[in-house]
N, C-alpha and C positions, 0 to 999 in steps of 0.2 A: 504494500500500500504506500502510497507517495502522498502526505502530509501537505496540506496545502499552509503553509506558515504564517496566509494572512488571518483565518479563520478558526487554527487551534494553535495558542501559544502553549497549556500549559498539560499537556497530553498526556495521559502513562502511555507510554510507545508500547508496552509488550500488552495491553488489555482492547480487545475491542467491543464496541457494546454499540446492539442495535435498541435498546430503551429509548424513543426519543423523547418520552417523556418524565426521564429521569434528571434533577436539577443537574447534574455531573456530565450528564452527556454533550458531545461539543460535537460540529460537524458531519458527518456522513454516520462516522461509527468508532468515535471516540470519547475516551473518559477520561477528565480530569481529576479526579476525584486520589488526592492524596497516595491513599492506600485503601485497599477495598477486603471487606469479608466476605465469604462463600461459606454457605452453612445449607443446614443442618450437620451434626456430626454423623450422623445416622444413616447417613445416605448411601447407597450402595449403588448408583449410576447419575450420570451427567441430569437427568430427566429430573431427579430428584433433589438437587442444587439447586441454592437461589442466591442471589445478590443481597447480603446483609445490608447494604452501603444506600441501595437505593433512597431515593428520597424526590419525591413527585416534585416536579416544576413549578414553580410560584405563577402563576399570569399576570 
């Protein structure tokens, strides 16, 4: 993926997220978001992961 520099400065390069309407989400399909948690502990397949970090968009 080639980073467009005018529309995400402050990206996690190695995370991409199709949530658009997560406040963290920037551009096509990235996150800004510091540091991010995946949980449950419990989870025994991708299906059953979610995004601790999320946090809905203000409008």
């Amino acid at each position: 993926m080639d980073r467009n520099d005018n529309c995400c400065k402050n990206v996690n390069e190695g995370i991409t997220c199709d949530v658009k309407n997560c406040q963290y989400h920037e551009g096509d399909c990235y996150c800004t978001a510091q540091k991010i948690a995946v949980g449950p502990s419990f989870a025994t397949s991708s299906t059953d992961t979610v995004c601790a970090t999320f946090k809905p968009k203000k409008d």
